[in-house]
C-alpha positions in Angstrom: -61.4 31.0 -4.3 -63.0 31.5 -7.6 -60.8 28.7 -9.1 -61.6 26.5 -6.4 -65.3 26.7 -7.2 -64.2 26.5 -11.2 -61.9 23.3 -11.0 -65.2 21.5 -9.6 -66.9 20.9 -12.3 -63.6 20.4 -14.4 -62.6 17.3 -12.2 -65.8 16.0 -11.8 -65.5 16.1 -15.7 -62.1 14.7 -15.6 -63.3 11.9 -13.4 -66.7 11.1 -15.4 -64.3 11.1 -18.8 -61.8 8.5 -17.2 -64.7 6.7 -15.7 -66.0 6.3 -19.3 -62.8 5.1 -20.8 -62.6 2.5 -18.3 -65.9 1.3 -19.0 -64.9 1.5 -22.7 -61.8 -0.7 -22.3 -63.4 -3.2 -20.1 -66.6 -3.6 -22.2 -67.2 -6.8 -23.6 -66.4 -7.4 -27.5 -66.8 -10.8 -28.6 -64.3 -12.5 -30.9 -66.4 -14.3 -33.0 -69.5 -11.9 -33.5 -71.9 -13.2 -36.2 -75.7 -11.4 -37.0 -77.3 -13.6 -39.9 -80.8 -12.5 -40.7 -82.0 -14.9 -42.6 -83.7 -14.8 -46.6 -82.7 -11.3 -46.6 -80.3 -9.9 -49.7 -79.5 -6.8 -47.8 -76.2 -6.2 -47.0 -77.1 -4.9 -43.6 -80.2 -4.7 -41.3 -80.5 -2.8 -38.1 -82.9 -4.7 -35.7 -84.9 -2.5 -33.1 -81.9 -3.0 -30.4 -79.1 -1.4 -32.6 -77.5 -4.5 -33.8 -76.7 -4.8 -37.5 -77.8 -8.0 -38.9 -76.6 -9.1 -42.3 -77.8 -11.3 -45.3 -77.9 -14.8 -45.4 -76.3 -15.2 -49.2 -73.2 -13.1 -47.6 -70.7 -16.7 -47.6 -72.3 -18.3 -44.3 -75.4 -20.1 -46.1 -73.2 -23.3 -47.8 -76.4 -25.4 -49.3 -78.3 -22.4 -51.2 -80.2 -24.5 -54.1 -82.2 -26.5 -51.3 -83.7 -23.0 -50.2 -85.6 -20.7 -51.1 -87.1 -17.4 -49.1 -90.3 -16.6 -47.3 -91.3 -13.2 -47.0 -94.2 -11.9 -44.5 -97.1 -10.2 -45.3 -97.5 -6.7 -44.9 -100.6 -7.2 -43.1 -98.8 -9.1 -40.3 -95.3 -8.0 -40.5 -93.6 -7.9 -37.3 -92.4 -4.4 -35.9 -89.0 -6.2 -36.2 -87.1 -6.5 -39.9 -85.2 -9.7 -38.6 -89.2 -11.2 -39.2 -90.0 -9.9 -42.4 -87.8 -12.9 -44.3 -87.1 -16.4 -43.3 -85.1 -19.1 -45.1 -86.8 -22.2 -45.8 -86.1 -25.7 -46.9 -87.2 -29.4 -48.1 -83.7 -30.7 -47.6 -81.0 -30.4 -44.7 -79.8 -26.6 -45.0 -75.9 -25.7 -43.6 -74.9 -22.5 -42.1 -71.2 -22.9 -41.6 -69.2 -19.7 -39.4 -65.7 -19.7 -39.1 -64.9 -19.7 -35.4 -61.4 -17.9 -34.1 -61.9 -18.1 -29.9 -61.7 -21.7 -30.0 -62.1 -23.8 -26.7 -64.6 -21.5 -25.7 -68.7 -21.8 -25.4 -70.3 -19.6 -28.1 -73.6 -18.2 -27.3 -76.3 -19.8 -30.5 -79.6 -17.8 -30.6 -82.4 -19.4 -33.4 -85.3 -16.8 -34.5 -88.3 -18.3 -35.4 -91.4 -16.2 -36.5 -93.7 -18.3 -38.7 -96.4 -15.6 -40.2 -96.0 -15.9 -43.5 -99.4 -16.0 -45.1 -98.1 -15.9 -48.6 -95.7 -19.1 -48.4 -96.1 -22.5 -50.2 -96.7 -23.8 -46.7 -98.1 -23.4 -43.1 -95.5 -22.6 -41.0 -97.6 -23.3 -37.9 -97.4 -27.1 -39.3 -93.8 -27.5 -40.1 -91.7 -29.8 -37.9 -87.8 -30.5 -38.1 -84.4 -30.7 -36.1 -81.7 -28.5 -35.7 -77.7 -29.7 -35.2 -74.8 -27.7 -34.6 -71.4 -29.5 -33.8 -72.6 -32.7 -32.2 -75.2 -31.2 -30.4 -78.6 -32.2 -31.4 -80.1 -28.6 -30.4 -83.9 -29.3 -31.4 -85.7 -32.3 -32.2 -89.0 -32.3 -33.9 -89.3 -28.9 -33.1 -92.7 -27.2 -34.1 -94.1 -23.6 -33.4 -98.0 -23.8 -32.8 -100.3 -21.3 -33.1 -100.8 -21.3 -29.7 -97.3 -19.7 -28.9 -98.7 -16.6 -30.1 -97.6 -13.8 -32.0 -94.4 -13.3 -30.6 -91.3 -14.3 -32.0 -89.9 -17.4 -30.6 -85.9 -17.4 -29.7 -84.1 -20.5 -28.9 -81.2 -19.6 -26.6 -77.6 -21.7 -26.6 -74.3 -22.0 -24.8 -72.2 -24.9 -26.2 -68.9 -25.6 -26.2 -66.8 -24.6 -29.5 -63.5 -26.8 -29.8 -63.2 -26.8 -33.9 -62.6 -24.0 -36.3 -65.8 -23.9 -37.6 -69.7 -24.0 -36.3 -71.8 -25.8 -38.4 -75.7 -25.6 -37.9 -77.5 -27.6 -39.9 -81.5 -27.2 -40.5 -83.1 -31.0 -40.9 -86.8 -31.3 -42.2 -88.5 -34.2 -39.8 -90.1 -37.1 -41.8 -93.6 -35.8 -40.9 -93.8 -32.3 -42.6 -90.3 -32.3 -44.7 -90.5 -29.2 -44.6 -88.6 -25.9 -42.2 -87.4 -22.8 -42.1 -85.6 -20.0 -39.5 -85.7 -16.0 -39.2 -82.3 -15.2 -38.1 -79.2 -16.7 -36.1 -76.8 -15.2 -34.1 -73.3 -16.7 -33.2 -71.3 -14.8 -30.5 -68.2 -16.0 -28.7 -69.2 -16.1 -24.8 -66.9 -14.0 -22.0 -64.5 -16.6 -20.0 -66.2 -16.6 -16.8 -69.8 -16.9 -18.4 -69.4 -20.6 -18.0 -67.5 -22.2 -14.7 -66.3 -25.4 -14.4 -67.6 -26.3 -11.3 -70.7 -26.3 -9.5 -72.9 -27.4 -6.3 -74.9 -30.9 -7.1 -77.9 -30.9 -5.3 -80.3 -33.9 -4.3 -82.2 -34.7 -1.7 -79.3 -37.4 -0.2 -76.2 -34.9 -0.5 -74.8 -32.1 -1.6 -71.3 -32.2 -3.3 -69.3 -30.2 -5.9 -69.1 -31.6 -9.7 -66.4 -31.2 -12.2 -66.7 -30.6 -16.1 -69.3 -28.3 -16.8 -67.0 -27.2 -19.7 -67.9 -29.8 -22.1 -71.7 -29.2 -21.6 -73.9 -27.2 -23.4 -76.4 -25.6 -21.9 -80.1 -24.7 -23.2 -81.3 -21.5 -21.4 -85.3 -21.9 -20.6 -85.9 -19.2 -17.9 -84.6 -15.9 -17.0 -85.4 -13.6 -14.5 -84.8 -10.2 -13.3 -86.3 -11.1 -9.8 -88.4 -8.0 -8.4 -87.3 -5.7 -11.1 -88.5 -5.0 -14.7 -88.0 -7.1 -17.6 -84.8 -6.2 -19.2 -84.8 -6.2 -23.2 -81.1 -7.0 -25.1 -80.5 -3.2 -25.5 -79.3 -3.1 -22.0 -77.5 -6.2 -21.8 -73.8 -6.5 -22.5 -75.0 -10.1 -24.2 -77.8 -9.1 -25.4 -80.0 -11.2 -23.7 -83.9 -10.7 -22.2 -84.4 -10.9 -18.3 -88.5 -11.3 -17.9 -90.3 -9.7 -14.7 -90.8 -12.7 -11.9 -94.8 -12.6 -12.1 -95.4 -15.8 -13.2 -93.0 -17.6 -11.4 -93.3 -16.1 -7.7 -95.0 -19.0 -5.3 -96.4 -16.3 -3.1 -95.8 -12.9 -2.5 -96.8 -12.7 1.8 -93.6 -11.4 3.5 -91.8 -10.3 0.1 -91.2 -6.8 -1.5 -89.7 -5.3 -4.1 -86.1 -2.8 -3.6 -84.7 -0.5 -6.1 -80.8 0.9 -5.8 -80.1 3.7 -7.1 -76.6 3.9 -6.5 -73.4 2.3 -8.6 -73.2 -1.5 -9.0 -69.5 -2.7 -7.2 -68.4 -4.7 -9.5 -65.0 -7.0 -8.6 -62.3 -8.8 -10.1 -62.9 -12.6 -9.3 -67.0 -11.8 -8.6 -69.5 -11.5 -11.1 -68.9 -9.1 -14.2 -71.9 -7.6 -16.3 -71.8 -10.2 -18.8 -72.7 -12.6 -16.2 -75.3 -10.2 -15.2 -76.1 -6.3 -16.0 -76.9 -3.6 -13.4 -80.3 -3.9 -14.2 -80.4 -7.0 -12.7 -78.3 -6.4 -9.2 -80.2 -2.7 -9.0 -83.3 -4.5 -8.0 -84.3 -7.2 -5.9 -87.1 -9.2 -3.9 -86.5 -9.4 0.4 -87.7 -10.6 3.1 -87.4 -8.9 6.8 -89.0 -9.2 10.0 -91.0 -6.3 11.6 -90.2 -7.3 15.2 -87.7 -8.7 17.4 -88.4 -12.5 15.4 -87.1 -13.1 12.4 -89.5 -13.7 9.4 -91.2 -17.3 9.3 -91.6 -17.3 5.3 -89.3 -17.9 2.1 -89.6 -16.2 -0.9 -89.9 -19.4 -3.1 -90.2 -19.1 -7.5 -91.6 -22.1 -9.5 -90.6 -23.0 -12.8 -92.0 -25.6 -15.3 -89.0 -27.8 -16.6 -88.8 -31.1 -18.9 -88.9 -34.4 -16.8 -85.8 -36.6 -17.2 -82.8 -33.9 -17.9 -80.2 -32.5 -15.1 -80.6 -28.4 -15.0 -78.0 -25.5 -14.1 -79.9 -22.8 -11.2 -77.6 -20.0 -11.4 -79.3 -17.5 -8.6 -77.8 -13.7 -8.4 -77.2 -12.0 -5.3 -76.2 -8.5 -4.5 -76.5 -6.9 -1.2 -78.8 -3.5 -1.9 -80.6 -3.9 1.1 -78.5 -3.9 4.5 -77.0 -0.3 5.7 -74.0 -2.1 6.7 -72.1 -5.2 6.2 -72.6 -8.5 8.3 -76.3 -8.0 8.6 -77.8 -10.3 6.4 -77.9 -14.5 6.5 -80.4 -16.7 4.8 -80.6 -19.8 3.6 -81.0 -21.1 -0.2 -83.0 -24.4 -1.7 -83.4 -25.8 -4.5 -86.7 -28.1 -4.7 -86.7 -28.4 -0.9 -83.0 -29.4 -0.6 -80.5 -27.1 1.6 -77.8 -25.7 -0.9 -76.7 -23.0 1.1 -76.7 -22.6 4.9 -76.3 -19.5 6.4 -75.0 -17.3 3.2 -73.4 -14.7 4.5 -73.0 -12.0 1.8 -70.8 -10.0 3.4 -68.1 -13.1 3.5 -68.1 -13.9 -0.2 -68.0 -10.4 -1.3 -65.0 -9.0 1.3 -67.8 -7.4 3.2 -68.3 -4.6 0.3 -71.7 -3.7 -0.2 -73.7 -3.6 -3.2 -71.1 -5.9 -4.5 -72.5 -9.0 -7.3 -72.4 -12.3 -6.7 -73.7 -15.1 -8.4 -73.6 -19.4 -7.5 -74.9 -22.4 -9.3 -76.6 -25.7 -8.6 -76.5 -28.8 -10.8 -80.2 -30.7 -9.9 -82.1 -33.6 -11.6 -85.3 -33.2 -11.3 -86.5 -36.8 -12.9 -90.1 -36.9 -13.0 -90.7 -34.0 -11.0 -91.4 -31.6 -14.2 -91.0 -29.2 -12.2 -87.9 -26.8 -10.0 -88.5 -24.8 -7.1 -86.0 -22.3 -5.9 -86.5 -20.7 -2.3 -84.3 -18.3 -0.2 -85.4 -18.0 3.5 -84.2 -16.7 6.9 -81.3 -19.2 8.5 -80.6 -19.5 12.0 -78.2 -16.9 12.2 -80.6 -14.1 10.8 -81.2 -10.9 12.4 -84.2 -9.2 14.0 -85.0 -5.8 12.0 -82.8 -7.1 9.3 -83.5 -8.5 6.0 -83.8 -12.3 6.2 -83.6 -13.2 2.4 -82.7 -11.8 -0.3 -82.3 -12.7 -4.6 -81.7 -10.5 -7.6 -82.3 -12.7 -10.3 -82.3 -16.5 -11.2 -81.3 -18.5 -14.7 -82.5 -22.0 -15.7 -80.1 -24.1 -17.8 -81.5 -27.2 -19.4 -77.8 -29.4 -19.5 -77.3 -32.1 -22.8 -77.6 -35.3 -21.9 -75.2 -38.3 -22.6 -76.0 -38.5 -26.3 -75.3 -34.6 -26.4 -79.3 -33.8 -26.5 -81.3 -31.4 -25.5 -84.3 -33.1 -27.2 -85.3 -36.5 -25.6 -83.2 -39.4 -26.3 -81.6 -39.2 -29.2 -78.6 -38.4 -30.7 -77.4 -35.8 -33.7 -76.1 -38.4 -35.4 -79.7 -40.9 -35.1 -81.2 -37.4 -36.6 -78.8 -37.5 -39.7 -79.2 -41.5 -40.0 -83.1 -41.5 -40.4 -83.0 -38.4 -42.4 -80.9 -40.3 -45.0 -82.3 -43.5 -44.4 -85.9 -42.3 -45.2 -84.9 -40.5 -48.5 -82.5 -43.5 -49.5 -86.1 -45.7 -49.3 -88.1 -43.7 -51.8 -84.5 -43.2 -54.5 -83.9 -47.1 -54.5 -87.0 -47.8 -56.1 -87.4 -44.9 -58.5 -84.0 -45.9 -59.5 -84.7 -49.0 -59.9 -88.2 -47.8 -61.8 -86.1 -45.6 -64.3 -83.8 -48.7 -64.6 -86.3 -51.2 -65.9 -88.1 -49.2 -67.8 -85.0 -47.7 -69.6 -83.9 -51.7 -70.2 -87.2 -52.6 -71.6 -87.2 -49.6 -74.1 -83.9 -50.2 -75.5 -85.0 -54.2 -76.0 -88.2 -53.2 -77.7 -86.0 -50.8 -80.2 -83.9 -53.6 -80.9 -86.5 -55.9 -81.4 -88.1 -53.1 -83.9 -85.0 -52.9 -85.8 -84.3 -56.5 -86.7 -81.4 -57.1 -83.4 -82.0 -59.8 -80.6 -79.5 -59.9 -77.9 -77.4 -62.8 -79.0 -74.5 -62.5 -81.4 -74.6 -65.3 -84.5 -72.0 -67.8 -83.9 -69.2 -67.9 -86.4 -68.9 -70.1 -89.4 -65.7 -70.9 -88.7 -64.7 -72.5 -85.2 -61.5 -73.1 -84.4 -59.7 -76.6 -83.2 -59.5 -74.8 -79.8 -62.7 -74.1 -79.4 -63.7 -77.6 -80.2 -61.6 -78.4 -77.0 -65.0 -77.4 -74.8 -67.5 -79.0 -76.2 -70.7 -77.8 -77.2 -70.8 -75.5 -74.9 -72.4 -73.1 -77.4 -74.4 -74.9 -79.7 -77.6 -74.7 -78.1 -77.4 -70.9 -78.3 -79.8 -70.6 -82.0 -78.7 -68.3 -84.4 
């Protein structure tokens, strides 16, 4: 009996030890990996999520003479090193990263922090464009003071076909001048991005093809009824914010918490498409009664008029005590995208199980996308009637491979060279003349004119054209 009672705690050991090296093998490691803070000489800084950043003169920086490095003050340095240096420049600055997991979309994260008091410039005032591959990534792209004192991070997801990622920092024509904190490169998980998703417009809904040649620009993130979630416990290091500010109206809603372990499966969502933090909460509706609820739980979010967007919305049952229980329906700025979802269906009727769908919607001059989940004609009394764990917003490139109005990477490169080819011509052409004129006035001085004395002696076959010459004087 007494080894009964011992060999407990020894398997349960045994079992949380395997448990771990599972989790260990199937943890995500990126092939390409790359953690550039930028202006900094040190060979390695550890940012305040555990990540080891390294200097910007380590072989990825390919245009350093047309730098030069900001560093902040130590009145108003950040609590973060990666924001202690920037790089900045007056000319088109290169990053160049050798790319391995080819045919794959690479995750692109820009750090911009401009509070650098003791710089040649205001960085509040700089504008410029940013291109990596093709993509034009930013377009006259400008941090104002009202942004506050936060760090600004522009998020990526662009396909990678090449063996090399090339970002390249442009200075607009306005201030000529820009700079950037830090950059990260990091191959993205296979089913990250799908192929296929759910277009969604007010005449019809049908399934598109391609999404593998896009690139995406994430713009919102949320962990819907849960707390924000900071990179430290993301497996892509990525921030989920709290749904305050986007929530429509909170009559008929409330917040959940699970406690128990995430079922994660093969062919559903993994945690790189989205942590436990994320599935582990979520936002309901339920009826009270005999009736099923009346109201939707409905999330606004302010987008740029004239692109299409990616809604990726997160579902994971933590709410129903048993399978089959929960149907709702889902739209997306008023459109049906999803009629009766049954849960249960999609993930073989195992609870607490992740699953996660997308919409492709244009929202033309609506500047703005509203995603709702609400009860469906199939939904239970004393059930829940809606349910969503989190939401993404994907801004998609447009035809020109933009995200930045219309215009193209290669229109950015043009007028950059264009406008500095305009003021060289003539100082060229200054230096030229003046460098002429000196050289005739020294000849002058010396006695020389710039005709040569004909000869005494001129041949019979020079006779043969005339007097071609003789009205040159001597």
């Amino acid at each position: 009996m007494a080894m009964a009672v011992n060999s407990v705690p020894f398997i349960f050991f045994l079992y949380i030890f395997s448990l771990s090296l599972v989790c260990a093998v199937y943890a995500f490691s990126p092939i390409d990996h790359y953690l550039v803070n930028c202006g900094s000489s040190a060979a390695e800084t550890l940012d305040p999520d555990h990540r080891v950043f390294t200097g910007d003169d380590s072989g990825f920086l390919i245009s350093a003479r047309t730098t030069h490095v900001l560093k902040a003050d130590d009145q108003l340095a950040s609590s973060s090193p990666l924001y202690q240096t920037a790089r900045a420049f007056n000319r088109p600055a290169h990053y160049a990263f050798p790319i391995s997991d080819r045919g794959t979309h690479h995750l692109v994260r820009l750090h911009f922090h401009p509070r650098f008091t003791n710089s040649c410039c205001n960085c509040y005032e700089v504008e410029f464009h940013v291109v990596a591959n093709g993509f034009l990534l930013l377009n006259n792209f400008r941090v104002s003071k009202g942004d506050g004192l936060l760090p600004i991070i522009k998020e990526f997801v662009i396909p990678v076909d090449l063996g090399k990622l090339e970002i390249t920092f442009i200075p607009s024509e306005n201030s000529k001048f820009g700079f950037v904190n830090a950059i990260e490169v990091i191959s993205a998980p296979k089913d990250l991005i799908a192929d296929v998703a759910q277009c969604v417009d007010s005449r019809k809904v049908e399934w598109i093809h391609g999404l593998l040649r896009s690139g995406f620009e994430t713009v919102h993130r949320v962990n819907v009824g849960g707390f924000k979630v900071t990179p430290f416990n993301d497996s892509l290091w990525r921030t989920w914010v709290t749904d305050d500010k986007y929530l429509q109206a909170r009559d008929g809603s409330e917040k959940i918490h699970f406690g128990g372990r995430i079922q994660y499966q093969m062919g559903g969502a993994s945690r790189e498409v989205g942590p436990d933090n994320v599935y582990n909460t979520a936002r309901i509706i339920k009826s009270s009664d005999d009736s099923t609820s009346n109201s939707n739980i409905s999330l606004t979010f302010e987008v740029e008029k004239g692109y299409r967007y990616m809604v990726r919305m997160h579902f994971c049952d933590i709410a129903s005590v048993s399978s089959g229980m929960i149907y709702f329906n889902v739209y997306v700025n008023g459109n049906l995208a999803h009629e009766n979802l049954d849960l249960s269906y999609v993930t073989n009727r195992l609870l607490a199980s992740p699953f996660y769908t997308d919409f492709v919607v244009d929202v033309g001059e609506l500047g703005n996308l509203v995603v709702s989940v609400g009860p469906s004609n199939m939904s239970l009394p004393h059930a829940v009637d809606g349910l969503v764990n989190g939401i993404e917003v994907w801004k998609m490139n447009n035809s020109m491979g933009s995200f930045g109005e219309e215009v193209s990477a290669e229109y950015v490169w043009r007028s950059w060279r264009r406008g500095h080819t305009g003021v060289l011509l003539p100082l060229a052409a200054a230096v030229f003349l003046l460098l002429t004129a000196s050289i005739f006035m020294v000849r002058k001085k010396n006695g020389y004119v710039g005709w040569s004395r004909l000869p005494v002696d001129i041949s019979e076959t020079n006779l043969k054209f005339g007097n071609q010459f003789l009205s040159v004087k001597a």
